[in-house]
N, C-alpha and C positions, 0 to 999 in steps of 0.2 A: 504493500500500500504506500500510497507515497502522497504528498503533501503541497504539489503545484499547481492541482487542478481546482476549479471553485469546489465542484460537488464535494471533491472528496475534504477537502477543507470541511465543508459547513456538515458532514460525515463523523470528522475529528470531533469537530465544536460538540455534537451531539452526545457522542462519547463521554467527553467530560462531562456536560451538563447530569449525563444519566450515571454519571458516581453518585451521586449523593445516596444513589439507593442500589449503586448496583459497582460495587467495589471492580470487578473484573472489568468494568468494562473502563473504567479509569486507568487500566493496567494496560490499558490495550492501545490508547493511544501513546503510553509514553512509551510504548513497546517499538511505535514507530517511530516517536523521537529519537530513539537512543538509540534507532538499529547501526552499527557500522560495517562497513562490505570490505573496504582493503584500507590497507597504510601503507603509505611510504617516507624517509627519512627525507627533508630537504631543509637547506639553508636560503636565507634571503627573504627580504619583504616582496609580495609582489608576486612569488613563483609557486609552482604547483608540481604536484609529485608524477613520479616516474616508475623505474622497479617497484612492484609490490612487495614487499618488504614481509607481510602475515597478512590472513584474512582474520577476517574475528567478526563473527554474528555477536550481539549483544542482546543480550532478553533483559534489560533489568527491569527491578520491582520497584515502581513511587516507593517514597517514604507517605507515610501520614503529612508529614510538614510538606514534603513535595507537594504531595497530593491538593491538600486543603491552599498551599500558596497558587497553585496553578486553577484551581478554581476561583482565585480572588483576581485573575489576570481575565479570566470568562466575565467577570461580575464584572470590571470598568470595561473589558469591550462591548459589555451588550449595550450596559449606560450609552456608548459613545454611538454602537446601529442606533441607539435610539434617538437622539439628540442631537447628534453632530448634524451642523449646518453645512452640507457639504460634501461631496462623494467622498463615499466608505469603501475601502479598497475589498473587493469578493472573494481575491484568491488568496495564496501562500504569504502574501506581502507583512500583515499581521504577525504570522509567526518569524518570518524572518527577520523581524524590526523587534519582538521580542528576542528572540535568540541575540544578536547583536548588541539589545540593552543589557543582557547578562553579563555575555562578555566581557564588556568595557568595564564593569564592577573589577574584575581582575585589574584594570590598569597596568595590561603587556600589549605594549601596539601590537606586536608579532602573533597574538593567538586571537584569531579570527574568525569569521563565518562568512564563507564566500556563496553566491549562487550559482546557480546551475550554467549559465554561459560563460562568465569569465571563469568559473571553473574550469570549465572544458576551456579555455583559451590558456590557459597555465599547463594546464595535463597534454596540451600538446606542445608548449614552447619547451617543456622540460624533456619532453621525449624526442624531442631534436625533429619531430616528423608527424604530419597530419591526415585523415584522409581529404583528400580534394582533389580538384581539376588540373591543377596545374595552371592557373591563368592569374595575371596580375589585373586588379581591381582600383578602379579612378572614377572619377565624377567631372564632367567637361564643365565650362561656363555656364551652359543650359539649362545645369542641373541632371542631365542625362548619366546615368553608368552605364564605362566605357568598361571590356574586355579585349585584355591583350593573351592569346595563348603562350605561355612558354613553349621553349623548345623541344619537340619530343614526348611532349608530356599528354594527359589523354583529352585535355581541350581539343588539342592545333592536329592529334588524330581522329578525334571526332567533326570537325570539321567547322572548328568558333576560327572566327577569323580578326585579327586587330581592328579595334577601333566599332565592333559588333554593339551595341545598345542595348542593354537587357533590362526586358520589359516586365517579364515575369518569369517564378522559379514555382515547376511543377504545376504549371496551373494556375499559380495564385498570382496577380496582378504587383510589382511594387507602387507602395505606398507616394504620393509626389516629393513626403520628408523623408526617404528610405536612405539610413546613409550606409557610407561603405563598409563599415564594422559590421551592421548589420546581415548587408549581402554577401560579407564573408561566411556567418554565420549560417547562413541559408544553405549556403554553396555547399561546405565543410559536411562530412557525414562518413559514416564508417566505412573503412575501407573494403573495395567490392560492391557497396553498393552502388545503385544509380540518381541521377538527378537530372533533369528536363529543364533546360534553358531557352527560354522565348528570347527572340534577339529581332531587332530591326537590324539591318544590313543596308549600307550605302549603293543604289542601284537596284534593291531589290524591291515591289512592288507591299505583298506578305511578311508578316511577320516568319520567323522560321523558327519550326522546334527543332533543338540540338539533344539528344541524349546522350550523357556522359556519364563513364562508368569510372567512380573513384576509385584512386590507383592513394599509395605511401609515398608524397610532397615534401623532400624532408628539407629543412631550414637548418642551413649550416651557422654551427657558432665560431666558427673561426675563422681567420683568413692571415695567409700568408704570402712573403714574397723575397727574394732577395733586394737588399739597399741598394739602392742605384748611388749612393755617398759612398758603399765599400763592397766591393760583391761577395767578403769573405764573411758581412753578418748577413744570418738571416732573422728577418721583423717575423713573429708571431702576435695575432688581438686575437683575444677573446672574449667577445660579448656575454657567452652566462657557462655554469655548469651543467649542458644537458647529457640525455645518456649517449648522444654522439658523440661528445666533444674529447674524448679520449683515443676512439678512433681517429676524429679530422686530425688532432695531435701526432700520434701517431704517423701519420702519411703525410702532415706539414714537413716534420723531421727524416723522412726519407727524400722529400722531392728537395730541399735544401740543402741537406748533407749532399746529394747527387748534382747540383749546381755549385759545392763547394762551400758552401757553408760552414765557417768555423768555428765561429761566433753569434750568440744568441740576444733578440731582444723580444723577450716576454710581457706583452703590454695587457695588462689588466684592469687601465683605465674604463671607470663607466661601466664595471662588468660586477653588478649585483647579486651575485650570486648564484647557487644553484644545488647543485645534491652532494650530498655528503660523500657517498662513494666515488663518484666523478673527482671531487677534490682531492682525495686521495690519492684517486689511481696517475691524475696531473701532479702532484707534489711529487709522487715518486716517479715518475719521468727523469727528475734532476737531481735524486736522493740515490745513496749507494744501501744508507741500514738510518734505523734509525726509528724513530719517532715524527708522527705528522702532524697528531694534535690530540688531547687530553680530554675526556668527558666526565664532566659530572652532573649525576642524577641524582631523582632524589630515593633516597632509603637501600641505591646502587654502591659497589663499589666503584674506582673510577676505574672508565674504560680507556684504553690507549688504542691505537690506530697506528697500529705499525707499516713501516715501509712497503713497497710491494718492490718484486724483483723486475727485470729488465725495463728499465729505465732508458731511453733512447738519447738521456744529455747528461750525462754522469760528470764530464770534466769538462767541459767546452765555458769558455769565457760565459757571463751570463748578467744581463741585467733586466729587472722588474719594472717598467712603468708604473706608479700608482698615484692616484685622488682620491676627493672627496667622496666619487662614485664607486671606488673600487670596497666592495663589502660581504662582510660573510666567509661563502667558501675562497671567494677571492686572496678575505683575509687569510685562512688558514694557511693558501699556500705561501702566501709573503709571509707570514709571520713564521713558516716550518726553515724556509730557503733565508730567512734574514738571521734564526736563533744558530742553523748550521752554520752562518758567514758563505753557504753555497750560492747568493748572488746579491748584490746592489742594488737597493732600492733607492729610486729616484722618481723626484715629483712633489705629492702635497700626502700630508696626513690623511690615514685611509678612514671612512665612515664610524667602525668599530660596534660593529654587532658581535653578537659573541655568544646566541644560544644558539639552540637546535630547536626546530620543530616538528613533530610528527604530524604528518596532514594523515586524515581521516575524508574518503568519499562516502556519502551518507545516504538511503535510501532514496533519494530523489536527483543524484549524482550531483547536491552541492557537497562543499567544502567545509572541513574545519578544521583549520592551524591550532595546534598546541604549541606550547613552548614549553619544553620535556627536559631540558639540560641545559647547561652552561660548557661553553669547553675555553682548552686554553691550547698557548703555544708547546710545543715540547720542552722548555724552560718554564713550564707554569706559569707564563704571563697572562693577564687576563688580559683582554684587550676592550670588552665590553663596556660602548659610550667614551671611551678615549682612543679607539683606534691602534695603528700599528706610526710610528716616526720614521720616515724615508733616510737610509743615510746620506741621501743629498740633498735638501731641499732645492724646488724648482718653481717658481711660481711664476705664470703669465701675466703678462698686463695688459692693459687693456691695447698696445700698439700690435702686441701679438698677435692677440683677437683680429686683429683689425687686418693683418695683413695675412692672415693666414698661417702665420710663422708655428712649427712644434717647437719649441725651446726646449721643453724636456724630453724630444727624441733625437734632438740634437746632441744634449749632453749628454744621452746614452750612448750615442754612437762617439762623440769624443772620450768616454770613459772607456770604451771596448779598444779603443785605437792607441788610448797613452797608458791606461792601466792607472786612472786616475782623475 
């Protein structure tokens, strides 16, 4: 059962109401509150999980207090159907505006209650890969969406052509305020299945249905290149920890080392975080033994997160990009590779988050963020709310901005070339 739909909502409401005389059947909504389906570990505000980590069904029992408090939250909504001057929202939106008042009683930005879309928009930026079309999405002057097929992919084989106007998906008409977030959401669907694109076409009279069959779109977090300043470093960014970005690593470090590459610049600028395993498996890239990073739970022992073996940058020169932006798992690996002295960090003071969270997908496929642990460097640093300290400070100004200048990619590549 699940808790999106109006009926089933005003279904729920009924439930409670019929406690007062019918104890099971009070049991039975919270039965749907509290179901949990899968967990997975991840770092960062903002992001969503990946490997399934445990399932875990949950049946719990109200307390009395539960019980009777959750009926005292039925008593002011009905007051509110009754009185409020003003449209009363019919569906899930109640519960999920109570759920989030809860929440916020903890006072941890990081333990959350997402819904059911930007859910699924997290669950697939972390898994590196979506199902869809393959087609880039825009909105002209006109207000019209535009479709561009990627290359190869199962748009531009089914036969959407650039610049195609899509008018409706599956049938159903877009709205005149439809925006692009939206019709990504539309498009988006599991992989293997199908979806029906109405497009106007420049020259063609008819509208024309496309049927397209969703294929695995994956969104790379990395990108790399040799310097055109030195051909002997090679630049690595990486935008977040997903469950690609160990592989894209992986194959960075082969196509580089194979162009000669002897020297590394590891830029983590702006990169939020991501999953804890993925951090890991990146730290030890540049780690021979060792320790990555320290957890502590609560009523646990703490856990350690030791090195993993074959690492593809063991001894090669090596410097860290970091900011304001750089946080989380980002931190972990600056802070495992700065307590080694295994590379330089240069740039500004990192964010400094410094828990874990376990996300929980909930019987309705939203979200919710715990924050389960604290961890630390492999020297026990905390870093949490203070950050990680760059050993070279690097700060832009605003002439920088201006002309487009990297200043701190510069004196990364001066520091690989004088050894200082």
């Amino acid at each position: 059962m699940k808790l999106n739909m109006p009926n089933e909502f005003q279904q729920a409401r009924q439930h409670v109401n019929a406690w007062r005389n019918n104890g099971p059947a009070m049991q039975t909504l919270f039965k749907i509150l509290s179901t949990v389906l899968l967990a997975a570990i991840i770092f960062g505000s903002g992001l969503g999980a990946g490997y399934v980590l445990h399932s875990s069904v949950r049946n719990d029992q109200p307390t009395e207090t539960a019980a009777t408090n959750f009926s005292l939250y039925w008593e002011v909504w009905n007051r509110v159907e009754e009185q409020f001057h003003g449209q009363v929202p019919g569906d899930s939106k109640p519960i999920y505006g109570a759920i989030r008042g809860a929440l916020a009683t903890l006072d941890d930005p990081y333990t959350v209650f997402i819904e059911p879309e930007p859910a699924a928009q997290e669950k697939a930026q972390l898994e590196g890969q979506f199902g869809g079309i393959g087609a880039f999405v825009s909105v002209d002057e006109a207000g019209r969406i535009l479709l561009d097929p990627m290359r190869d992919q199962p748009a531009e084989k089914a036969g959407l052509q650039k610049d195609d106007a899509l008018i409706a998906v599956d049938g159903a008409p877009l709205a005149a305020d439809t925006t692009v977030d939206q019709v990504v959401l539309l498009i988006r669907g599991e992989i293997g299945t199908s979806v029906t694109l109405t497009v106007e076409r420049a020259g063609q009279t008819d509208p024309l249905d496309i049927t397209i069959e969703r294929a695995a779109i994956e969104t790379p977090s990395a990108m790399w290149r040799i310097l055109e300043e030195d051909p002997t470093i090679g630049y690595i960014q990486l935008t977040s920890f997903t469950e690609r970005s160990n592989i894209e690593i992986n194959q960075a470090f082969d196509e580089l080392a194979a162009q000669g590459a002897s020297a590394y610049i590891f830029d983590l600028r702006r990169n939020g975080g991501g999953l804890l395993e993925t951090a890991v498996d990146v730290a030890s890239q540049f780690l021979r033994e060792g320790v990555v990073l320290r957890e502590d739970r609560k009523n646990q022992d703490e856990r350690v997160y030791e090195v993993r073996p074959k690492g593809k940058a063991l001894d090669q020169p090596l410097v860290l990009l970091i900011d304001g932006g750089t946080a989380s798992a980002s931190e972990i690996v600056a802070g495992a590779l700065q307590d080694y002295k295994r590379a330089a960090l240069i740039g500004e003071k990192t964010y400094g988050k410094g828990s874990v969270q376990l996300i929980y997908e909930l019987s309705d496929r939203s979200r919710l963020h715990v924050t389960v642990a604290k961890w630390f460097t492999p020297n026990h640093n905390a870093i949490d709310g203070t950050g990680l300290i760059p050993d070279i400070e690097v700060l832009f100004t605003e002439e920088d901005h201006a002309s487009g200048r990297d200043v701190q990619l510069e004196r990364a590549i001066s520091f690989l070339q004088n050894g200082e």
